[in-house]
N, CA, C and O of each residue as an XYZ file, in Angstrom:
444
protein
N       0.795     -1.209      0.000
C       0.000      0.000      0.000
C       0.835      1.269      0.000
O       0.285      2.370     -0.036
N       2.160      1.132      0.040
C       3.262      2.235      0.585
C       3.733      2.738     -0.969
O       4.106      1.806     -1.682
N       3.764      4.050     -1.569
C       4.005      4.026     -2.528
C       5.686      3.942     -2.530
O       6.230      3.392     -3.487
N       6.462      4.479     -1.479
C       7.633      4.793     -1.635
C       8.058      4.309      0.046
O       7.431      3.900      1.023
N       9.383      4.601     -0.254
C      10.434      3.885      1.308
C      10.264      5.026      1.873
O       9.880      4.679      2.990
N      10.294      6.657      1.870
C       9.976      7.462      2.748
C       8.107      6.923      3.491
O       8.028      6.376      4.591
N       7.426      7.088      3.026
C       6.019      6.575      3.587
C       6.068      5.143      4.297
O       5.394      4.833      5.279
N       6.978      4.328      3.634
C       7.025      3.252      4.692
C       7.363      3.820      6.429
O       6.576      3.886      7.373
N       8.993      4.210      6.357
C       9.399      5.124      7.278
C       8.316      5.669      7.973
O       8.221      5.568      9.196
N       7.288      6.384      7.095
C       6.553      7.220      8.340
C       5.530      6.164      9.124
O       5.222      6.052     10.310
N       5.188      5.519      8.052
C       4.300      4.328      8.361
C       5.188      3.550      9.679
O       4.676      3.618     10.797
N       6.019      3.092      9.576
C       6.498      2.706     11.151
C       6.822      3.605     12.184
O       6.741      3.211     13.348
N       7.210      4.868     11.906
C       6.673      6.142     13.359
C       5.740      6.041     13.603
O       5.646      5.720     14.787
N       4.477      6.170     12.941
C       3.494      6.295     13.223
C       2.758      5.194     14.022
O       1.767      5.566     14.650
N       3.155      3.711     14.095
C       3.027      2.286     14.621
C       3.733      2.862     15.809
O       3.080      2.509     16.791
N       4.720      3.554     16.168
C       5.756      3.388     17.037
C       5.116      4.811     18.494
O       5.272      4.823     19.715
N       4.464      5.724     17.606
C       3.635      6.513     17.936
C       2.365      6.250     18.750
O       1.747      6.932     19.567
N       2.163      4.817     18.159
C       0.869      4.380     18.717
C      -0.519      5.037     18.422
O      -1.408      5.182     19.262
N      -0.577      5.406     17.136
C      -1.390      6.748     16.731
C      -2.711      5.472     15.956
O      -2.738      4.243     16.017
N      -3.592      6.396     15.326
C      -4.473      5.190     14.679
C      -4.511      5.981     13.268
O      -4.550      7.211     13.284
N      -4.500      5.370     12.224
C      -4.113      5.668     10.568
C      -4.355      4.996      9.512
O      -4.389      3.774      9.660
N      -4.582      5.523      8.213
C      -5.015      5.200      7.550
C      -3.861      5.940      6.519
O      -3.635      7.149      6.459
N      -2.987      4.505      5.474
C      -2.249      5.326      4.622
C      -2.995      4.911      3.366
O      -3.813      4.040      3.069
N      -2.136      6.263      2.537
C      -2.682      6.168      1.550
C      -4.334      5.643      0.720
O      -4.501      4.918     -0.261
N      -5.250      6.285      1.508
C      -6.407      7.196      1.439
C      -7.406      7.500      0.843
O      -7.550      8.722      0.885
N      -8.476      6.817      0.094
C      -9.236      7.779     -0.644
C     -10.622      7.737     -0.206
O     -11.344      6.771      0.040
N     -10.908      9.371     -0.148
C     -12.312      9.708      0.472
C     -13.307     10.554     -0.210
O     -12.658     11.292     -0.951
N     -14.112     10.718     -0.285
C     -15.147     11.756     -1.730
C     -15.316     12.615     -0.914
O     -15.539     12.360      0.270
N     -15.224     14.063     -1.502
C     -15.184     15.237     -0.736
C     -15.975     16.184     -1.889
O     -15.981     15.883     -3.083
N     -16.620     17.337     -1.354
C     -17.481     18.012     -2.137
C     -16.453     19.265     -2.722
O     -15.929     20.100     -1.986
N     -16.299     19.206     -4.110
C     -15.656     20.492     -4.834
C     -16.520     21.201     -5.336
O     -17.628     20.789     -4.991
N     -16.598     22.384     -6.219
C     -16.896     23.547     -6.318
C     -17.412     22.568     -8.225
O     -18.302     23.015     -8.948
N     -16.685     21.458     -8.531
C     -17.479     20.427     -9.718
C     -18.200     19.637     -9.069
O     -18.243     18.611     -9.748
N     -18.730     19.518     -8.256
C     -19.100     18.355     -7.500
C     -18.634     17.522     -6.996
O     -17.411     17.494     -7.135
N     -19.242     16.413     -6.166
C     -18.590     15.288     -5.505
C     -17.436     14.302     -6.172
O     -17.594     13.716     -7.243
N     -15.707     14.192     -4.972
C     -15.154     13.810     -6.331
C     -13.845     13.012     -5.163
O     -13.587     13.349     -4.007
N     -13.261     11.959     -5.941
C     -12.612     11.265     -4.729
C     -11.102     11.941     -4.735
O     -10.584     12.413     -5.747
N     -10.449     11.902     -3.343
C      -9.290     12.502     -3.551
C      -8.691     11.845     -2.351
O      -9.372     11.645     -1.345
N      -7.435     11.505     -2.432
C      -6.216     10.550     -1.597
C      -5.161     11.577     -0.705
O      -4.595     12.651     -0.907
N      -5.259     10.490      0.497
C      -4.563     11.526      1.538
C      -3.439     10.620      1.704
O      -3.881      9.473      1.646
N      -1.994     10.626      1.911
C      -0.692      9.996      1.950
C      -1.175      9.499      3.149
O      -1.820      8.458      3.030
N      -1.026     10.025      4.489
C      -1.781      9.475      5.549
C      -3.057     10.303      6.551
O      -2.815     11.438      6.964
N      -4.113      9.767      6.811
C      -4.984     10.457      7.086
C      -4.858      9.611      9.089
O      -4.801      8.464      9.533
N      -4.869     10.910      9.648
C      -3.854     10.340     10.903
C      -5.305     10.613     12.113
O      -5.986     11.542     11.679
N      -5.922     10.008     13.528
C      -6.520      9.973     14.180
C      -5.938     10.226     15.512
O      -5.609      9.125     15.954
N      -5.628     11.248     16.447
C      -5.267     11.301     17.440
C      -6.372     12.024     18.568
O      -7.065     12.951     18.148
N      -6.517     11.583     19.992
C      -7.620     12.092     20.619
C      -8.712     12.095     20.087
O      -9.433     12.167     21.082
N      -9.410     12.067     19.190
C     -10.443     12.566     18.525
C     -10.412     13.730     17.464
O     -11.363     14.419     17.094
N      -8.805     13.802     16.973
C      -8.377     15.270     16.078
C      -8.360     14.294     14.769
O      -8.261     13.068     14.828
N      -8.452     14.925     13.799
C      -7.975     14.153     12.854
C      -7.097     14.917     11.295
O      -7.681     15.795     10.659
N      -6.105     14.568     10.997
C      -5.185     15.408     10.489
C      -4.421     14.502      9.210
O      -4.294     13.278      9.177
N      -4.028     15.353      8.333
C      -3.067     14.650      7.278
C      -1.724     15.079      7.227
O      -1.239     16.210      7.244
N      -1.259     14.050      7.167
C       0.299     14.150      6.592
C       0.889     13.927      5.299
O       0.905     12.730      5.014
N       1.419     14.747      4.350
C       1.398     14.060      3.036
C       3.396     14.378      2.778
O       4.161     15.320      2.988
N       3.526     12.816      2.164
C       5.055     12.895      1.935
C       5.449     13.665      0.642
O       4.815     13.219     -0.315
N       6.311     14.698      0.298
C       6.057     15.298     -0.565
C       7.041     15.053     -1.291
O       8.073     15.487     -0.779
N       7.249     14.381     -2.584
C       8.611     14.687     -3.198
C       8.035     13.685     -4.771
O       6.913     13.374     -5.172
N       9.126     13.488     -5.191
C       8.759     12.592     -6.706
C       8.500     11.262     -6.350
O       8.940     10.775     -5.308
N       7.777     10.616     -7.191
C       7.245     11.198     -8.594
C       5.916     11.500     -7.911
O       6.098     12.712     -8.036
N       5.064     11.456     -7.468
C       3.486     11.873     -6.755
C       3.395     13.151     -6.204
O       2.294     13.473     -5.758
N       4.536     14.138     -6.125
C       4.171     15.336     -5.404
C       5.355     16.100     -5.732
O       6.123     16.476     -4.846
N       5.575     16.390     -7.149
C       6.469     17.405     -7.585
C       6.439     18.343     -7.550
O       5.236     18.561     -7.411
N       7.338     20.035     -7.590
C       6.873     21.004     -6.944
C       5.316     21.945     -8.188
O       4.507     22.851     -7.993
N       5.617     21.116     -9.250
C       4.078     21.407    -10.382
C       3.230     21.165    -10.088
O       2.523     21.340    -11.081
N       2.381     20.680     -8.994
C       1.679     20.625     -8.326
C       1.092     20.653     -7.115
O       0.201     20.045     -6.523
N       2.346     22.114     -6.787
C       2.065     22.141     -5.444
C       0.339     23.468     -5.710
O      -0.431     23.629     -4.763
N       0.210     23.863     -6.456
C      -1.356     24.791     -6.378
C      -2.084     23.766     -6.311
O      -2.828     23.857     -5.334
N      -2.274     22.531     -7.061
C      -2.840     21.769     -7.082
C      -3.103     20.904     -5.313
O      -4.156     20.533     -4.795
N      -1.678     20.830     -4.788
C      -1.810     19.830     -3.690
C      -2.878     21.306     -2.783
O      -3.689     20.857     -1.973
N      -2.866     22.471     -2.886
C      -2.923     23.058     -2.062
C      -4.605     23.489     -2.010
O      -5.090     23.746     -0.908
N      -5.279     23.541     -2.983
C      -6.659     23.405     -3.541
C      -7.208     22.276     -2.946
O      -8.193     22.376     -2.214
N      -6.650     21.164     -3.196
C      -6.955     19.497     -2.619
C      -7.083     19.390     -0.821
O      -7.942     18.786     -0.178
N      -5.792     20.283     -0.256
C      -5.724     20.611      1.113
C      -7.107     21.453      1.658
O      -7.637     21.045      2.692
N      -7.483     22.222      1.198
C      -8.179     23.769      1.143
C      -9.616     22.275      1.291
O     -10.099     22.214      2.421
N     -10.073     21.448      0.470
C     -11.191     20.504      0.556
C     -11.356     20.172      1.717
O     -12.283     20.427      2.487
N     -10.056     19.347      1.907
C     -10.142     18.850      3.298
C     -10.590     19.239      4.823
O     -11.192     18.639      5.713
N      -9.924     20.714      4.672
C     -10.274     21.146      5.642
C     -11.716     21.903      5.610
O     -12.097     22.236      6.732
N     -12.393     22.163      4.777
C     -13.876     22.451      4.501
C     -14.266     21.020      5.313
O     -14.810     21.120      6.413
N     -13.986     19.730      4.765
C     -14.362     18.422      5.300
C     -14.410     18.142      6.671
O     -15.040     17.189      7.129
N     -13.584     19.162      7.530
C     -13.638     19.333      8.781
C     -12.283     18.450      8.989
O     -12.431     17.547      9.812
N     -11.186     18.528      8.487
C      -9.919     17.921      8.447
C      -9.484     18.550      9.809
O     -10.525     18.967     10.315
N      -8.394     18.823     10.670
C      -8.190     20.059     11.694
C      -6.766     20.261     10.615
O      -6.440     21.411     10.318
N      -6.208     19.435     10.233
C      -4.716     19.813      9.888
C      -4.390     19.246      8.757
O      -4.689     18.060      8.621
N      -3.826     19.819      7.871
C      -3.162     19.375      6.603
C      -1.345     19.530      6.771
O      -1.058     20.638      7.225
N      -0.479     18.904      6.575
C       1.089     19.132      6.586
C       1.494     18.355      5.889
O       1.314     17.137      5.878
N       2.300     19.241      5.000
C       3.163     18.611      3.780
C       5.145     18.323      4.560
O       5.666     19.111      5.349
N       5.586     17.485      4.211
C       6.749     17.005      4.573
C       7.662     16.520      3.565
O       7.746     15.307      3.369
N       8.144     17.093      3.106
C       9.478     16.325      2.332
C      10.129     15.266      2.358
O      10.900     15.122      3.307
N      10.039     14.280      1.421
C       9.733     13.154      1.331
C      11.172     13.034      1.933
O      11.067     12.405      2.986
N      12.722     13.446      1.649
C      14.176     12.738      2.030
C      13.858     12.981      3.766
O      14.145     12.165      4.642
N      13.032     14.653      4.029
C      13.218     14.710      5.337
C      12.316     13.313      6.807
O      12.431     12.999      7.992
N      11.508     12.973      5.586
C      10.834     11.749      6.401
C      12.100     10.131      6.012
O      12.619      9.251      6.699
N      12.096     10.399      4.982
C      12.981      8.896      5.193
C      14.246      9.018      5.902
O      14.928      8.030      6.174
N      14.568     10.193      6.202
C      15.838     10.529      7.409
C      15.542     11.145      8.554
O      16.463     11.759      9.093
N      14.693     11.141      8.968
C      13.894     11.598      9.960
C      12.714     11.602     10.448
O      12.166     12.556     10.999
N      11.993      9.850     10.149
C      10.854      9.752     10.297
C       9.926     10.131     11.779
O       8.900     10.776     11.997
N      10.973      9.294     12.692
C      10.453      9.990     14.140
C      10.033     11.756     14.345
O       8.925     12.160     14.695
N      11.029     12.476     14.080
C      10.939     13.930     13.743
C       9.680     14.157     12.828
O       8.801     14.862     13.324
N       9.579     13.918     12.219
C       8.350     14.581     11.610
C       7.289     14.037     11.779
O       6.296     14.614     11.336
N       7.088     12.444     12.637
C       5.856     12.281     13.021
C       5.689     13.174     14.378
O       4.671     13.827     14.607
N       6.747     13.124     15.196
C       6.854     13.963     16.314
C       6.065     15.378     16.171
O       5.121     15.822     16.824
N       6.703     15.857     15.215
C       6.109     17.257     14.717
C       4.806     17.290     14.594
O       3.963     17.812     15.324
N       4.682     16.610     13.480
C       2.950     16.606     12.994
C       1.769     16.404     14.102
O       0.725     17.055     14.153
N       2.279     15.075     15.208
C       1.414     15.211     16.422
C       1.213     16.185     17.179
O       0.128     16.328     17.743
N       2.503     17.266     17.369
C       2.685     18.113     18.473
C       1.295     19.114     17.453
O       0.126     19.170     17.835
N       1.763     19.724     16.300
C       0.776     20.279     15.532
C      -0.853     19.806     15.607
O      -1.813     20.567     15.485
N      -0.889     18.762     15.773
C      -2.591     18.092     15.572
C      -2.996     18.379     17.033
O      -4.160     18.652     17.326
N      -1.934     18.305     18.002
C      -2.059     18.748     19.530
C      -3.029     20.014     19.464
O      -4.109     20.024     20.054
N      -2.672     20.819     18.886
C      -2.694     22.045     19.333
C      -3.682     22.592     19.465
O      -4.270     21.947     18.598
N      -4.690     23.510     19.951
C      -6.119     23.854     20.123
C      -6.253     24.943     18.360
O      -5.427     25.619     17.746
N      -7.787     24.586     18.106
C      -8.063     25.443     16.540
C      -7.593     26.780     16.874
O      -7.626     27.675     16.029
């Protein structure tokens, strides 16, 4: 289900985290064309918050689509997402603890 060895990486912080998750993602969300499905790298459950993490780098998230990733983000959180965070894909496969670390402390945080 892992498209790449960085997402594996996060995929075992996130086990190690003890968090509850769902990688790689797809959920129908209402756009401005109508109802339409769209994929979250990991769609993450903590306390009752619920937040995405997306690994960002090639080939699935080049910087040509970062308006695009950011429109797609902008859904989510209409969807009642609390958090969207993009991460660089080398900085997760060399630092997976760190950036799950991060992303929780972030999903922590009050709206």
């Amino acid at each position: 289900r892992y498209r790449s060895v960085s997402e594996v990486k996060i995929a075992d912080a996130l086990d190690l985290a003890g968090v509850w998750f769902l990688p790689n993602c797809t959920g129908r969300l209402s756009t401005p064309n109508g109802r339409r499905n769209r994929e979250a790298d990991f769609l993450v459950c903590k306390d009752g918050r619920w937040g995405i993490l997306e690994v960002d780098g090639e080939p699935f998230h080049p910087p040509t689509r970062t308006t695009q990733d950011h429109d797609r983000d902008r859904l989510f959180y209409d969807a009642g997402i609390h958090l969207v965070q993009h991460f660089d894909a080398t900085r997760c496969y060399n630092e997976p603890t760190n950036v799950v670390t991060r992303f929780l402390q972030l999903l922590a945080k009050p709206r």
